[in-house]
C-alpha positions as CSV (number, residue, x, y, z in Angstrom):
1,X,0.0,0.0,0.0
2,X,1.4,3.2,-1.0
3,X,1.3,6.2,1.9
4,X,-0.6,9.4,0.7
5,X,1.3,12.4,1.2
6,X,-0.3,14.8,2.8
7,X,-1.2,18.1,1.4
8,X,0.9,20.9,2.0
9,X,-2.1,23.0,3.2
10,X,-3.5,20.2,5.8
11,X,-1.5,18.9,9.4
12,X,-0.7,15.1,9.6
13,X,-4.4,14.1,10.2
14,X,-5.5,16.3,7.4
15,X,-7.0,19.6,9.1
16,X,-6.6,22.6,7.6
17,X,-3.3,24.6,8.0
18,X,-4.4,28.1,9.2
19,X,-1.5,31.0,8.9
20,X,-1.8,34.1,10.7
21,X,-0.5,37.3,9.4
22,X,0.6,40.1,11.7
23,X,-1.4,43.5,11.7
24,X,0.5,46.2,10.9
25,X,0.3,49.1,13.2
26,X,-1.6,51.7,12.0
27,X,-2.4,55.3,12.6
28,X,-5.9,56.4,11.4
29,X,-5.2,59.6,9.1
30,X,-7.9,62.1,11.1
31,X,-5.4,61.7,14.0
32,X,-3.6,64.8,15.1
33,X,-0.5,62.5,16.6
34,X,1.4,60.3,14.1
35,X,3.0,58.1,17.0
36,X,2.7,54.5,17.6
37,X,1.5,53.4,20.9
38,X,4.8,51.6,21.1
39,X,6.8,54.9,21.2
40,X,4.7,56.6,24.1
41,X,6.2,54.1,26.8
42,X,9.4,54.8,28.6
43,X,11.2,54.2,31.8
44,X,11.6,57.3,33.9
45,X,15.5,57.8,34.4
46,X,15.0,59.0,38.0
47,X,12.8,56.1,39.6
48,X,13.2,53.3,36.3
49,X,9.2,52.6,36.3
50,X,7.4,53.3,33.4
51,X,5.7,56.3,32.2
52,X,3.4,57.2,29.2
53,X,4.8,60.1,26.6
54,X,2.0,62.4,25.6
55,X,2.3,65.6,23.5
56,X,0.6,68.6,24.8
57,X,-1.9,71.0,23.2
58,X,1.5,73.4,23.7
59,X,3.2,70.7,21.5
60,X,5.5,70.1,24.4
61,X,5.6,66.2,25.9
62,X,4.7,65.5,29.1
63,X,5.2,62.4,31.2
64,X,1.8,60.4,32.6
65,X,1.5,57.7,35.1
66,X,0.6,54.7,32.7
67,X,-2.9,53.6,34.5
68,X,-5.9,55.8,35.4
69,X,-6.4,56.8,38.7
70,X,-10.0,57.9,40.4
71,X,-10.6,61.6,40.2
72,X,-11.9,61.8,43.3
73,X,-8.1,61.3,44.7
74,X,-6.1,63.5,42.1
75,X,-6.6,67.0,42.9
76,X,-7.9,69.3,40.1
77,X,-4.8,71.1,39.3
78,X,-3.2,67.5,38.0
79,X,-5.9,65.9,36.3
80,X,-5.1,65.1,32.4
81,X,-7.4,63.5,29.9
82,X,-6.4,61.9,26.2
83,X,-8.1,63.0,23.3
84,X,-7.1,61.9,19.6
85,X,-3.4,60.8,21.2
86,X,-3.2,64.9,22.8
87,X,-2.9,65.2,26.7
88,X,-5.0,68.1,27.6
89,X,-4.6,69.4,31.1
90,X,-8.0,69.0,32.6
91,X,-10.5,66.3,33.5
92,X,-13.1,65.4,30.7
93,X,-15.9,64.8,32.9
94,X,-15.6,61.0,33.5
95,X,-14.7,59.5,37.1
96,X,-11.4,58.7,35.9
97,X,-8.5,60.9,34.3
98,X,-4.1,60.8,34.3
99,X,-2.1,62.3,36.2
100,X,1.5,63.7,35.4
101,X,4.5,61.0,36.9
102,X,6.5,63.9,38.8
103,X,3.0,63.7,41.7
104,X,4.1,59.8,41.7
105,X,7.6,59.9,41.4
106,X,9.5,58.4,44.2
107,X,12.6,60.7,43.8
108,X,10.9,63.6,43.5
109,X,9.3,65.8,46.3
110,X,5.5,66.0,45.3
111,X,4.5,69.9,45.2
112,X,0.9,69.9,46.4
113,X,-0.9,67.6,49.1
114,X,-2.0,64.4,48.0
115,X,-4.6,62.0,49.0
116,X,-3.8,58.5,51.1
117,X,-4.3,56.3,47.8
118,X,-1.6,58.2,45.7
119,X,0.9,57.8,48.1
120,X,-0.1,54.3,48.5
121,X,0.9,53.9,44.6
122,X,4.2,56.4,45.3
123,X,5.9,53.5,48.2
124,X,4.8,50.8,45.4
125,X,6.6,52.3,42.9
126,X,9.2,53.0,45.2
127,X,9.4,49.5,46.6
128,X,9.8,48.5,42.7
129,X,12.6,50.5,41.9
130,X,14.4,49.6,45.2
131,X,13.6,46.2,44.0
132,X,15.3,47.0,40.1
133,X,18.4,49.0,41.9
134,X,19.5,45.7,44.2
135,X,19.0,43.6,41.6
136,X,21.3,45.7,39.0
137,X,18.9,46.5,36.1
138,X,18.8,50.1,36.8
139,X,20.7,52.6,38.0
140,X,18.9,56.3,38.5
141,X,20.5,59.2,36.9
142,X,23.0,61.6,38.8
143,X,20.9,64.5,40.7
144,X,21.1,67.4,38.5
145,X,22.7,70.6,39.7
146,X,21.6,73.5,41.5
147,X,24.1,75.8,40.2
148,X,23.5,77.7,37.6
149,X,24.7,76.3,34.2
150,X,25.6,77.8,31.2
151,X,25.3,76.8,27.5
152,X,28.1,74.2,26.2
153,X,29.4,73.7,22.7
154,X,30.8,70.1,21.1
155,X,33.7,69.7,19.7
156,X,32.9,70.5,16.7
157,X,31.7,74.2,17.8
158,X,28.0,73.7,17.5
159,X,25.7,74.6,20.4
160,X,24.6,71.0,22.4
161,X,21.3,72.3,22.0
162,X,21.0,75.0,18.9
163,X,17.9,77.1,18.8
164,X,16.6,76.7,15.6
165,X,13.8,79.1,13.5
166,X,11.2,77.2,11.5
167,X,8.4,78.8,10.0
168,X,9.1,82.2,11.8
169,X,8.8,80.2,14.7
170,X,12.3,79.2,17.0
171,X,12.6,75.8,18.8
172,X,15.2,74.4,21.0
173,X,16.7,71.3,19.3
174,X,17.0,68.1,21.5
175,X,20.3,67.5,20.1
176,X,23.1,69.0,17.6
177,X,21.6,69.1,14.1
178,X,24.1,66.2,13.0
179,X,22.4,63.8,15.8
180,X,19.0,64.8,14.6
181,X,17.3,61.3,13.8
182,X,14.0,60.6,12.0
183,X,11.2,59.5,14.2
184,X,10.0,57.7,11.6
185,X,9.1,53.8,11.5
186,X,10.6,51.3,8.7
187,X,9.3,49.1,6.9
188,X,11.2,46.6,9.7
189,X,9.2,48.2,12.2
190,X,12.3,49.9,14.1
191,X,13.0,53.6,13.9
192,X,14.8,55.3,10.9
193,X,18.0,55.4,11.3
194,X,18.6,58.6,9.0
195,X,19.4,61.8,10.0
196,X,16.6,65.0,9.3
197,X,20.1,67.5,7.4
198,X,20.0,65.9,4.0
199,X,23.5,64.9,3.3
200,X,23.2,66.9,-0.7
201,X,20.1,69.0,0.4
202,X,19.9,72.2,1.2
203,X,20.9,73.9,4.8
204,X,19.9,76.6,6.9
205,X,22.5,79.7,8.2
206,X,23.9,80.7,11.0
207,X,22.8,84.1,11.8
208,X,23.1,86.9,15.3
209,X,19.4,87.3,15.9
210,X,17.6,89.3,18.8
211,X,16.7,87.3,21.5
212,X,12.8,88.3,21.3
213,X,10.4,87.6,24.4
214,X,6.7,86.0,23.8
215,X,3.7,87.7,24.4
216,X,3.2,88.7,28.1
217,X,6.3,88.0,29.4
218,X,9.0,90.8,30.8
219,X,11.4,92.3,28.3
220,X,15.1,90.8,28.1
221,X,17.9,93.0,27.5
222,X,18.6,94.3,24.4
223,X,21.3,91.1,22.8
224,X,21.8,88.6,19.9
225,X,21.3,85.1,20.0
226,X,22.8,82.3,17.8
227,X,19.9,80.6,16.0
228,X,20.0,78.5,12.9
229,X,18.0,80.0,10.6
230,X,15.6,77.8,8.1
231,X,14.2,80.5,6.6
232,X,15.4,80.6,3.3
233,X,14.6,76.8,2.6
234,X,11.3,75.9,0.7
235,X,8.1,75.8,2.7
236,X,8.1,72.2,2.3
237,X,11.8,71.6,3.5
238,X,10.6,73.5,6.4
239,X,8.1,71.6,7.3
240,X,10.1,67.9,7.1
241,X,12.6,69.5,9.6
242,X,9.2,71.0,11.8
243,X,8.4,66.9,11.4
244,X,11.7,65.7,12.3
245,X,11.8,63.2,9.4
246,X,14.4,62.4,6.3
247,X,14.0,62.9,2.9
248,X,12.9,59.9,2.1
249,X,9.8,59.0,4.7
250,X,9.0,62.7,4.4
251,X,7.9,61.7,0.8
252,X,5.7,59.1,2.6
253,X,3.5,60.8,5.1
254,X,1.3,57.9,5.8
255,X,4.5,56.4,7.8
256,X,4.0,55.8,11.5
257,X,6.2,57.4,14.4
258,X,8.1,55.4,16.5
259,X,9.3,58.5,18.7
260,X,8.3,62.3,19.3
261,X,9.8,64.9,18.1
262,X,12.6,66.3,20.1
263,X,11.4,70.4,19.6
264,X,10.3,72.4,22.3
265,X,9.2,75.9,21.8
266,X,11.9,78.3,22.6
267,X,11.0,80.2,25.6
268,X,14.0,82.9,25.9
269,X,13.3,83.0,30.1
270,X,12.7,79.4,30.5
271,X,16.1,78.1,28.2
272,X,18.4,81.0,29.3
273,X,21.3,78.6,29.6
274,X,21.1,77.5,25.7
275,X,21.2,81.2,24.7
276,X,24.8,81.6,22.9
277,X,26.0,85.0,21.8
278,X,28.3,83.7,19.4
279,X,28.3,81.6,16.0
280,X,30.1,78.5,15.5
281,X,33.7,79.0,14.0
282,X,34.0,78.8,9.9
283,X,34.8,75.6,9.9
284,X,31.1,74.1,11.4
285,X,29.3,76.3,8.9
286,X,31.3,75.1,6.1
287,X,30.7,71.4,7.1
288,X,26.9,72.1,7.5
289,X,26.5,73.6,3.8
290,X,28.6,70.8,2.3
């Protein structure tokens, strides 16, 4: 008797092979936020638990406690909602809301009263990162400095973070313009590994600018600031570098974010310490237009 083979599409006893494909992530194109929910999630670098990265209505990010807590226990001043993948800083009504990581922190003094059941959650987290420091997978940042600070440059001249003017509007860069790296996702689902200056496209200029105030706020004195100025480039150069995205997946808009973008709107009294007076040396600007 001659064995029948069995068909590539069937198991051993002849049931049907299913194969399941993976979903791709998606981001639904009404949403105002491009990132993944796998880029939100982060480990704080004082305490090592995790925390949820939002962006802000200000366009700024802000760090939430990853679970919802009772409004009845957070006070009003620190209650955030989610709308659309946007933390707005209110409550929306509902018995339950976020609330900002620093009022949970263990390492960090909390700056208003809280109730008994957030600082029940504040010695758990606590207990955890004790937990993560004795067994050796984290160690918590060095405490910051009190002293004042002032602005550093890299070797290479260039501010360690340049204030930069898109669309009439300035931003302070997370990192030198070299180490700017799309937030984009691959097709291999990890993040781009290409840089937002195009290697043959064009650049922006260093320029003295005055170091303007916002609206509201108390005048500065009279000065020039160092700002790397994008002015000049084509509206839609501007807004790839506004994006923080390389040529290429700024060509594809439907890609996904696998990080946020590292701008934050350049507040002259708040980043005092990034202000430089001077421009980087010949040398800097000359490897930037290149």
């Amino acid at each position: 008797m001659c064995p029948t083979p069995t068909p590539a599409g069937r198991h051993w006893d002849g049931s049907p092979r299913v194969t399941r494909r993976p979903r791709p992530l998606r981001v639904a194109g009404t949403s105002p936020s491009r990132l993944l929910r796998v880029g939100q999630s982060r480990c704080c670098r004082q305490c090592g638990n995790r925390i949820d990265l939002y962006q802000r209505t200000d366009q700024r990010p802000i760090a939430l406690h990853p679970a919802e807590l009772a409004a009845a226990d957070v006070p009003e001043s620190s209650r955030w909602h989610l709308s659309g993948g946007i933390a707005h800083p209110h409550g929306d009504g509902s018995a339950w809301c976020r609330i900002p990581h620093t009022l949970l922190c263990p390492r960090r003094t909390p700056t208003c009263n809280t109730a008994p059941g957030l600082e029940a959650i504040r010695r758990q987290l606590a207990v955890r990162t004790r937990r993560m420091i004795d067994t050796g997978n984290f160690t918590p940042a060095p405490a910051t400095s009190t002293q004042p600070t002032t602005a550093t440059d890299t070797d290479t001249g260039e501010p360690d973070r340049p204030v930069v003017q898109i669309l009439l509007c300035r931003y302070l860069a997370e990192h030198p313009l070299n180490d700017l790296r799309c937030v984009a996702q691959t097709r291999h689902r990890h993040r781009c590994t290409h840089t937002v200056p195009a290697p043959n496209g064009p650049t922006g200029t260093w320029r003295l600018l005055p170091a303007t105030t916002q609206h509201g706020q108390l005048a500065l004195p009279d000065g020039l600031m160092a700002v790397y100025d994008l002015g000049k480039l084509p509206y839609s150069e501007q807004l790839r570098w506004r994006a923080q995205r390389c040529p290429t997946h700024a060509a594809a808009p439907g890609a996904a974010e696998l990080a946020l973008a590292g701008w934050q709107p350049f507040d002259p009294l708040l980043h005092a310490t990034h202000i430089h007076t001077r421009l980087p040396h010949p040398q800097t600007r000359r490897q930037g237009r290149g």
